[in-house]
N, C-alpha and C positions, 0 to 999 in steps of 0.2 A: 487430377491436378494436385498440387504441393501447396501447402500454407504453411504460412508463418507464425508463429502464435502466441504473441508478449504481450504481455500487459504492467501496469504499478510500475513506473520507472519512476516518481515520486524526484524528477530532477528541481533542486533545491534544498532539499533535505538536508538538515543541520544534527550531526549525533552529539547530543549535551556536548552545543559550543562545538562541536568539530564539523568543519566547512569539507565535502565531501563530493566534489565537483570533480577531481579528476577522478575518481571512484567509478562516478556515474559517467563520463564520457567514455573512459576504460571499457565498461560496460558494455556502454551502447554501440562502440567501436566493436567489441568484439560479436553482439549482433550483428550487426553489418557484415563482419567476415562470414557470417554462417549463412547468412544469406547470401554472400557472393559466392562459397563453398557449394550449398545445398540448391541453387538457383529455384526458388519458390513462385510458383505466379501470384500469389497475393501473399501480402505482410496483412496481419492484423493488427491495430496495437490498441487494445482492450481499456480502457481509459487509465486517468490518474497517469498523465505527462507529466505534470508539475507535483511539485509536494503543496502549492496551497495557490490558493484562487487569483495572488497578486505577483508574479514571478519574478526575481527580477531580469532585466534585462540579458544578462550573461545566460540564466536558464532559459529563459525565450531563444536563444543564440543556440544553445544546447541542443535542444526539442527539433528546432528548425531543418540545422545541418543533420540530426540523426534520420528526421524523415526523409528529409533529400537525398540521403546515401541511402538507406534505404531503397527510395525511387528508382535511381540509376543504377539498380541490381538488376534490374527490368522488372520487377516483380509490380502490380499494384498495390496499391498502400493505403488503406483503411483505419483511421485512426476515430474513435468516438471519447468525450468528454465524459471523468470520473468526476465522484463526491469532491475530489481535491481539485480538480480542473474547476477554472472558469468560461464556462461554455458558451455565452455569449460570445466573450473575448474569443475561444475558438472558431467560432462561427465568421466572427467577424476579420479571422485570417483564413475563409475559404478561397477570397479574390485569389491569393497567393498561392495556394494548394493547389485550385485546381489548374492555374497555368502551369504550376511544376506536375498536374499528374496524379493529384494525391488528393482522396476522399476524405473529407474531414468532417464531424458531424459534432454540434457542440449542445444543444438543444434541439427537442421535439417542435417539429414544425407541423407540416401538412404529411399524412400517412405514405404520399408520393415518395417524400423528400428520403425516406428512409428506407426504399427497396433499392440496392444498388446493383447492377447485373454488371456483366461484362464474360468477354469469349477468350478465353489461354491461346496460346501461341501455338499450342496444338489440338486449337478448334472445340476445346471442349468449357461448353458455356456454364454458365453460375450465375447464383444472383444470392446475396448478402443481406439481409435485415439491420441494419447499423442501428441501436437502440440506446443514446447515451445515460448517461445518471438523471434520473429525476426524484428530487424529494418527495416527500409528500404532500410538502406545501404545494408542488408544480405537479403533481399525477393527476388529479380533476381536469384543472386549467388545458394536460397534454391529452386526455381524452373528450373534451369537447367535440371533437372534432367528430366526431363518432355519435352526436347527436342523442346525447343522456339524456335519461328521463332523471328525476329527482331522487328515488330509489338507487339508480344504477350509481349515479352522484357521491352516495353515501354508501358507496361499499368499500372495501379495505382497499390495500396499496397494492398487495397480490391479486385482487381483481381488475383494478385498472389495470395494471400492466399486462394481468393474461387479454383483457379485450382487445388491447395495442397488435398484442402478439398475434392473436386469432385473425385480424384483420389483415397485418401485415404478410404472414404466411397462407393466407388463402390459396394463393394460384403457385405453395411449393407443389412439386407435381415430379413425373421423375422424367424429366425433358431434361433438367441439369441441376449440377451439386450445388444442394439449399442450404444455406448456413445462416447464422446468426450470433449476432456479438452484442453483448449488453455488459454493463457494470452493476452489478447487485450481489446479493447473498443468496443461496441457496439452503432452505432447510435441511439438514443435518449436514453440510460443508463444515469444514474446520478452520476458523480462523487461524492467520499465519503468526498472529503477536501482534503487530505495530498498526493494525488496522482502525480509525478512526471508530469509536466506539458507537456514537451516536446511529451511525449508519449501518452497524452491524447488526441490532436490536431485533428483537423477536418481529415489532410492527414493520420493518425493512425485509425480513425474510418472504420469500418466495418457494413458493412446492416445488419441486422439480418436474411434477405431470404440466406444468406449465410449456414445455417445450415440447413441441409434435412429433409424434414420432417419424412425419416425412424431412424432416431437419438432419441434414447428411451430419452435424457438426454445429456444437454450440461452443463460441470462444468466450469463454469470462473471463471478466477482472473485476478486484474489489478486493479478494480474500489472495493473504502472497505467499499461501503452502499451494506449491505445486501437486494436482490433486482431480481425479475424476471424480464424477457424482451419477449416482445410481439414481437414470432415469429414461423416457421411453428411446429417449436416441443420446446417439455421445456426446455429453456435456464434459467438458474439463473446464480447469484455472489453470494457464501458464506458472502462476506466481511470480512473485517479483526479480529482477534479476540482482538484485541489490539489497538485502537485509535493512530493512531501516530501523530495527531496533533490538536492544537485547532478545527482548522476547524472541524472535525471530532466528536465533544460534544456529539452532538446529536443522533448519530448512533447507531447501539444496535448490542455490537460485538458479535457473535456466531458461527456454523457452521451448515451446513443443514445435512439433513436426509436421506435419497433417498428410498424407496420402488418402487420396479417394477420390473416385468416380460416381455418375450416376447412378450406376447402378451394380455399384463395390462398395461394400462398407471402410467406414473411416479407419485407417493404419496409426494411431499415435507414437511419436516418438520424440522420447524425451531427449535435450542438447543442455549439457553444465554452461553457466557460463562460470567464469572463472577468474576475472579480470578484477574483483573487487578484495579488499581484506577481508576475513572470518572477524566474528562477532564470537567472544567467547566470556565467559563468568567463571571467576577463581575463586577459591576460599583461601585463607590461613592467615597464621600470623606470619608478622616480618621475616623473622627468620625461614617460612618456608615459603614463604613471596619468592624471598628472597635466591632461591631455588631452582624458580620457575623457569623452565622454558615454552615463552611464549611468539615467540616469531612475529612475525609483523600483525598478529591478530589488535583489535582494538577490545579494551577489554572493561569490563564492569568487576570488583572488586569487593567483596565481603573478606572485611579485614579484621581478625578473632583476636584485637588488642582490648584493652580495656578503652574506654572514650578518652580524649588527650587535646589537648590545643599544637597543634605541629602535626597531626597522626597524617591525615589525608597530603598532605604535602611530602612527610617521608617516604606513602606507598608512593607518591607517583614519581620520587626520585629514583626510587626498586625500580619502577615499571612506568614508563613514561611514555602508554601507551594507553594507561589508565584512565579513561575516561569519567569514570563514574566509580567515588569510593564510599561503601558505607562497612560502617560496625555491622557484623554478622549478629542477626538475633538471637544467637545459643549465648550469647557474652552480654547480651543486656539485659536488665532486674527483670523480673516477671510481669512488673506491670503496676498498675494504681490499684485494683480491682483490691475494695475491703481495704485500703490505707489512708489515714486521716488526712483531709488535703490541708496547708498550712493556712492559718488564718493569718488576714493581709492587713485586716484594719492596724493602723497603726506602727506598721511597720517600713522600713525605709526599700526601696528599690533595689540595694545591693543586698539588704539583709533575703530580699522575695526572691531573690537571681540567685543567690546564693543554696537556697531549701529548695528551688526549683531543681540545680543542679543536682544536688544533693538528691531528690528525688529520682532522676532520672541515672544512677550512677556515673555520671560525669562531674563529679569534686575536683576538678582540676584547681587550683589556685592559676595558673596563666589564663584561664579563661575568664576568673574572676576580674583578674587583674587587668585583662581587656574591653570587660564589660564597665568597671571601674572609668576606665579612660574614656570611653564610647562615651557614658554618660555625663562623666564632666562635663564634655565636650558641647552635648545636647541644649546641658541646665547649666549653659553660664546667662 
C-alpha cells in the first residue's frame, strides 16, 4: 500500500504581523496534487492543522477543503489533533468527517476509538493506531482506562503513553500493514526551530524503543525538520510543509511517501513542496543591503548600522520584504557587565532616557526628541 505523510500545517500562522494564508493554501493545494499524482490509499496528517487552539473561521475553511480534496484523491484520510490543535473542537467536527469519509481523532477516548483498520482497493488490509497530542495534565486522566494502580498513576508521561501504545498494538501481527501516528517528541529528534517550546521539553520526550518493532511505519508530527529516527521499526517526521519561522530557513518543507506491504519493509520517499516563499536571514549595512539580491524570500535582517530613529524604516524601504529588522550584535557596546548603572534619585525622566540611551549606544537626539514629545503628551 502507499501513504501519505504530512503533518504541522499550523494554518493561521501570522510571520511577525505578516498574514500567510495564501502561503498555506498554495501549500496544501500542492499536497493535494501529489496526491492526486502519486494516488496514496491513505493520507496521514500528523497533528497541528491549525497554528493555535482558536482558529478563525477562514482557517477552519482552509483545514476543511484541504481534507476534502485530500478525500476525493480516493485515498483515506487520517487526521489526529496536535499541541496547537484544539482537540475537542476536532472531535466535535467528526459528525462531518465521517460523512465525508475522513478519520478524525482529536482526543483520547476508549482504547477502541483509536485502532483504525481498513482494506486498499487492492485488497491489502491495514490498521492505524491514531494517538492524538496529550499533555501531561491529560496522560493519567487518558490512561485510566487501563485501570492504574496508584504507582502506575505516578509514573512519567513516557510511561503512560508506552502503556496506551502497548495496549493499543497488541493484536499488530503480520496479517496486515501496522502503523501508527501520534504527535510528540522523540528523544534525540531535532527540532525544526518554530516548535512550541513548552511541548518540546525533556518531560515531553519519548524513547524511541517506545514503538514495536511489529509497527510497519510510525508517522509523527510535532518536530517540522523532515527526519528519521533510529528506532526498532521506521519512525519518521514529515516536517512541516511551511517554514513558520526564521528558525526554520534551512529546512526543506515536503511530505513523505510510504510504500509497504505486510510483509515488505517500509520504502520512504521524500516529495519538496514548493509552493511557499523561502525564509532567509541577511547581514550588512545599508549599503550592502542595498546590493542584495533577495527574490521573493521573506526576510529577517541584522542591520550593521549604528542604532538611529528612522534605521528600521530605511531597511525596509531597501527590502520591503523585511520582516523582522534588528541591530546586528557585533555593532552593539559589550554590555553592562562591571559599568556603574546611573543613579535615578533625583533625576528628571528625560535626563534617565537620555543615560539609558547613552548606555546602550543608541544617543540619537531624534529619539530623545521623541521620547520628549511621548512624554509631554503622558504628563499633561
Amino acid at each position: 500500500m502507499k501513504i501519505l505523510h504530512t503533518s504541522d500545517w499550523h494554518v493561521g500562522k501570522v510571520l511577525k504581523g505578516q498574514p500567510r494564508a495564501e502561503e498555506q493554501i498554495a501549500a496544501l493545494a500542492e499536497i493535494v496534487q501529489i496526491a492526486q499524482a502519486e494516488q496514496p490509499d491513505l493520507v496521514i496528517v500528523a497533528g497541528d492543522l491549525y497554528e493555535n487552539a482558536a482558529p478563525a473561521p477562514e482557517s477552519t475553511r482552509i483545514v476543511t477543503r484541504a481534507l476534502s480534496a485530500l478525500r476525493r484523491t480516493g485515498a483515506e484520510v487520517i487526521a489526529i489533533a496536535g499541541n496547537h490543535d484544539n482537540g475537542a473542537a476536532m472531535d466535535a467536527l467528526r459528525g462531518w468527517a465521517e460523512a465525508a469519509g475522513i478519520t478524525v481523532r482529536g482526543t483520547v477516548r476508549h482504547a477502541e476509538d483509536h485502532l483504525i483498520t481498513g482494506v486498499t482497493a487492492g485488497g491489502e488490509a491495514w490498521r492505524c493506531v491514531a494517538l492524538p497530542f496529550l499533555s501531561q495534565r491529560y496522560a493519567v486522566r487518558a490512561t485510566e482506562m487501563f485501570d492504574l494502580t496508584g504507582a502506575e498513576a505516578n509514573q512519567t508521561y513516557a510511561d503512560h503513553l508506552q502503556r496506551m501504545l502497548g495496549v493499543l498494538t497488541e493484536d499488530f501481527d503480520g496479517t496486515a500493514v501496522n502503523l501508527i501516528t501520534a504527535h510528540l517528541t522523540v528523544v534525540g529528534a531535532t527540532a525544526g526551530g518554530g516548535e512550541r517550546e513548552a511541548h518540546t521539553i525533556q518531560a515531553y520526550a519519548v524513547p524511541a524503543t517506545l514503538f514495536p518493532a511489529s509497527a510497519h511505519y510510525v508517522a509523527l508530527g510535532h518536530l517540522h525538520r523532515r527526519q528519521a529516527v533510529n528506532a526498532p521499526c521506521p519512525v519518521h517526521y514529515s516536517g512541516s510543509p511551511v517554514a513558520v519561522d526564521f528558525g526554520e530557513e534551512e529546512n526543506s518543507p515536503g511530505v513523505l511517501l510510504v510504500e509497504v506491504a505486510a510483509d515488505t519493509p517500509a520504502k520512504v520517499r521524500e516529495i519538496a513542496v514548493n509552493a511557499t516563499r523561502p525564509l532567509r536571514t541577511v547581514r550588512g549595512t545599508l549599503e550592502e543591503l542595498t546590493a542584495l539580491r533577495t527574490g521573493e524570500a521573506w526576510l529577517r535582517v541584522y542591520v550593521r548600522e549604528s542604532p538611529r530613529a528612522g534605521l528600521r524604516e530605511e531597511v525596509q524601504e531597501l527590502l520591503p520584504r523585511a520582516l523582522e529588522v534588528r541591530i546586528d550584535p557585533d555593532v552593539l557596546p559589550d554590555g553592562e557587565d562591571g559599568a556603574p548603572r546611573a543613579r535615578r534619585a533625583g533625576r528628571s525622566p528625560r535626563d534617565l532616557f537620555a543615560a539609558y540611551l547613552e548606555e546602550k549606544g543608541h544617543d540619537d537626539p531624534a529619539v530623545r526628541e521623541l521620547f520628549d514629545q511621548l512624554y509631554a503628551e503622558v504628563d499633561q
